[in-house]
N, C-alpha and C positions, 0 to 999 in steps of 0.2 A: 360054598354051601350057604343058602339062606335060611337062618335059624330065624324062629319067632321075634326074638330080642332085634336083631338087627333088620327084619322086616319093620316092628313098630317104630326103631330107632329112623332107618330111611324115610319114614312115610313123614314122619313127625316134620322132621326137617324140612322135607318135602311141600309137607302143607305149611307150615311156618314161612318159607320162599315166597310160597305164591300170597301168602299174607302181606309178607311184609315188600314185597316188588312195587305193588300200587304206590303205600307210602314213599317211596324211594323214588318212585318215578316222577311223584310228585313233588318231591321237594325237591329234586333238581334238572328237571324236564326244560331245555332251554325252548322250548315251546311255548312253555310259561310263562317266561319274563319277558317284562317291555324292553325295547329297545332303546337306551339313551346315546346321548352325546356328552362327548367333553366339547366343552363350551369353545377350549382354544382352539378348535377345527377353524374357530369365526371369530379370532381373533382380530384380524385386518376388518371384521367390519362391527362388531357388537357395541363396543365403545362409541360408534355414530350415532346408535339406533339401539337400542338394548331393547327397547319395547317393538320396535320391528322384527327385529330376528327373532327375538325369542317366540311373536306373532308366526313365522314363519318354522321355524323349528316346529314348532305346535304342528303348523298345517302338512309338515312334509310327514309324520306321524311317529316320531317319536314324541314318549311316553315320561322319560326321565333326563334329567341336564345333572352336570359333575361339573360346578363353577373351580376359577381356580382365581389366581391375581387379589383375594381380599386380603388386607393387611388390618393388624390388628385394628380395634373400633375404626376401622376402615368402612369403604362399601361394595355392592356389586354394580361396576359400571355407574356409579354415581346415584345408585338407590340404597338407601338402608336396609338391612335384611328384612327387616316386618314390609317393606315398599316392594320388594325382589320375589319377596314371598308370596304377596300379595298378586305382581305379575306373572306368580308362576300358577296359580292359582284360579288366574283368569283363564288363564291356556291350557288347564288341566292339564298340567306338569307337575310333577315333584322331582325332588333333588337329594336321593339318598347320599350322596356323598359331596366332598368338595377336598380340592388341592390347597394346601393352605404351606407357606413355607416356614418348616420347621429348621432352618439352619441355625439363629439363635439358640434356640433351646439345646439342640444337639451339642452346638460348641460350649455350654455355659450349665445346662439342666435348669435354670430359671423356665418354671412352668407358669409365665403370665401370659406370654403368647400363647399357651395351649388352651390356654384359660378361657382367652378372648375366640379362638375359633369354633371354642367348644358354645359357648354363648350364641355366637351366629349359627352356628351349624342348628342348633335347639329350634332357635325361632324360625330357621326353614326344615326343620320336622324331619330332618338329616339323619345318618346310620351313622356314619363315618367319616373321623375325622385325616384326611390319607397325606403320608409324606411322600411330596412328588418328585425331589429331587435332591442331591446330597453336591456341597459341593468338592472337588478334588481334593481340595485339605482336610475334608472330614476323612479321608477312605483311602489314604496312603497305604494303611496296615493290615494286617486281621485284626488286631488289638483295637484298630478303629472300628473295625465292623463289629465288635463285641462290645465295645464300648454305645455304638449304634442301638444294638439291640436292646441293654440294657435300658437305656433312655425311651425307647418305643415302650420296651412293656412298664417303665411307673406312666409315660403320656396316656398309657392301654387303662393303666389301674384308675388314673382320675378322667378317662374317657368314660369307664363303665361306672362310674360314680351317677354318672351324667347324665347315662340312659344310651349313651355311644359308645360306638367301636375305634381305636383305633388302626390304619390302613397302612399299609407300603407299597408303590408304586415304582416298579423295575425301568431301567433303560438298558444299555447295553454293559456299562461298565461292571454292573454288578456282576457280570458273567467274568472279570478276569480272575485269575486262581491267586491261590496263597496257599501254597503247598497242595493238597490233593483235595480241595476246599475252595469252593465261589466263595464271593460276599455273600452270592443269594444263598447260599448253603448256610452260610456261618448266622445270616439275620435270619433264618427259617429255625433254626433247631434253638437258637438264642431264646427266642420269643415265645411268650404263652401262647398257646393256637386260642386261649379264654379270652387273651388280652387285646391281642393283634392277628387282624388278617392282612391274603395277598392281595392286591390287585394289579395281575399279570400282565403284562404286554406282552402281547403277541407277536408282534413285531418285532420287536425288540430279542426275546427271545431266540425266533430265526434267525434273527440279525447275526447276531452272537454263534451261531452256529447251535442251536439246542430246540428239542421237538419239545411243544409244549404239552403233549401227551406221555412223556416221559416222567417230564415234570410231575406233571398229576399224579401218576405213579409211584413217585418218589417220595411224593408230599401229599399226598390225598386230602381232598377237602381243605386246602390250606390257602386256595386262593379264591375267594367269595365275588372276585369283580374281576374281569374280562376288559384291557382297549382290544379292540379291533380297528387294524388298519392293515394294509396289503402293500406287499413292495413292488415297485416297478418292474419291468423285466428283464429292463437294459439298466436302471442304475441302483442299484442295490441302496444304494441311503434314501432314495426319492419315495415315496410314497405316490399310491393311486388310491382313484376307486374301488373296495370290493368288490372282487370280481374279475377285476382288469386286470391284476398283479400274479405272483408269483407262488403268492404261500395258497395252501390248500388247506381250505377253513373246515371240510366236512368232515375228515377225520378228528379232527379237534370239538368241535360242535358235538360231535357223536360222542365225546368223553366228558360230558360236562358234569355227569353228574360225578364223577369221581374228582374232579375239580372242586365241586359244590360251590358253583358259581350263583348269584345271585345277581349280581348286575351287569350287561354287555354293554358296554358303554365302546360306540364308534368315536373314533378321532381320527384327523389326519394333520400333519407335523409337520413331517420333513421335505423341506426343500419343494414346497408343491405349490404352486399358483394357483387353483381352482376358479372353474363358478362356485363361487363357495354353493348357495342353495341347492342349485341344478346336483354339483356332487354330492352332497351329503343325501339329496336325494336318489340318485343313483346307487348310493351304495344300503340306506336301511332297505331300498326293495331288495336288492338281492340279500342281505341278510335274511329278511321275510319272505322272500320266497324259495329259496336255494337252499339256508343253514338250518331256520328255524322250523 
């Protein structure tokens, strides 16, 4: 039976829904967001030419680049970040994020490394400062993955000091267990969701045997950046073209906003010769045309 009370109490909600849906759509409508690149898709050729690729990155239409290989007062490709900035700038690009290696810090907690990426990352006008890789002797244990997390969120505390986020960046090993518990489980609940975001691989992921929609699920809103890259269909490590490959992007694309993804950043890695140009260009169209 429909009483008064529970008629206004329905409607209320009701109209609150369709209030609050636009807002929701809009902050995480992967429609919305530009399409980037991880930079090491072009690794075999950026180091030649860094003002040519990145010329051509521009042209094939993506919107945002995710540099990675700077070491401390280091540079990008033999530019200074204000020099890097400056060509990114010309190509109407930005660079919310970059790969920077935190294995030092992790092994030691000396935050002078964090210090110097947080510095470059500033002067290219950056979100995120993301750890892209861990090495085997960091992540023997759980105790190491806990010991991991705790280290992400103080880099998280003096990232947001800074005006930055700090990032995590999955491969496959994170997915092996420790009793009824991934690494990625143990660094996700570890970590401030204030301090530290995700940023998922999708590949990776599959790889692993895990739907990255589950993920979301599980973890709502906890992964802010997106690689996309697609596996082969005969060799499961190889990478292709999106599109060409094996994983099926639209049920995932269709979850984004419960992801609260913010950046899709295309890569391709493993084991893959490309044209470089030609594929990275084959795959944002279908991104832009098929996902987005």
């Amino acid at each position: 039976m429909t009483t008064r009370r529970n008629f206004i109490k329905e409607t209320g909600l009701l109209a609150a829904s369709f209030a609050l849906a636009p807002a929701l759509s809009h902050a995480f409508a992967p429609a919305q967001r530009p399409v980037g690149i991880q930079l090491y898709s072009l690794r075999e050729i950026i180091a030649k030419d860094v003002k040519g690729v990145i010329e051509k990155v521009a042209k094939a239409g993506f919107k945002e680049v995710e540099t990675y290989g700077y070491a401390p007062k280091g540079s990008f490709w033999g530019l200074s970040p204000k020099e890097f900035k400056a060509l990114l700038d010309a190509n109407g690009l930005k660079s919310p994020s970059g790969h920077f290696n935190v294995e030092n810090y992790i092994s030691t907690g000396n935050l002078d490394d964090i210090k110097a990426y947080i510095e470059a990352s500033n002067i290219l006008g950056a979100k995120y400062v993301v750890a892209p890789w861990l090495g085997e002797n960091l992540r023997k244990t759980a105790d190491d993955y806990k010991k991991i997390a705790e280290r992400l969120n103080v880099a998280g505390e003096l990232c947001i000091k800074s005006g930055l986020n700090m990032g995590y960046h999955n491969h496959g090993f994170e997915f092996d267990k420790f009793g009824d518990k991934t690494g990625l489980d143990i660094l996700i609940t570890g970590t401030d969701p204030n301090l530290v975001d995700f940023e998922l691989d999708l590949y990776w992921a599959v790889f692993a045997g895990h739907d990255p929609v589950e993920l979301f699920k599980k973890y709502p809103r906890r992964f802010k950046m997106w690689h996309v890259k697609d596996m082969d269909k005969e060799k499961k490590n190889w990478n292709t073209e999106i599109g060409k490959g094996s994983i099926d992007f639209k049920p995932i694309f269709a979850k984004a906003s419960l992801s609260g993804v913010k950046h899709i950043y295309l890569e391709q890695e493993t084991n893959y010769k490309p044209d470089h140009i030609g594929s990275i260009t084959t795959s944002i169209d279908f991104i832009k045309k098929s996902l987005l």
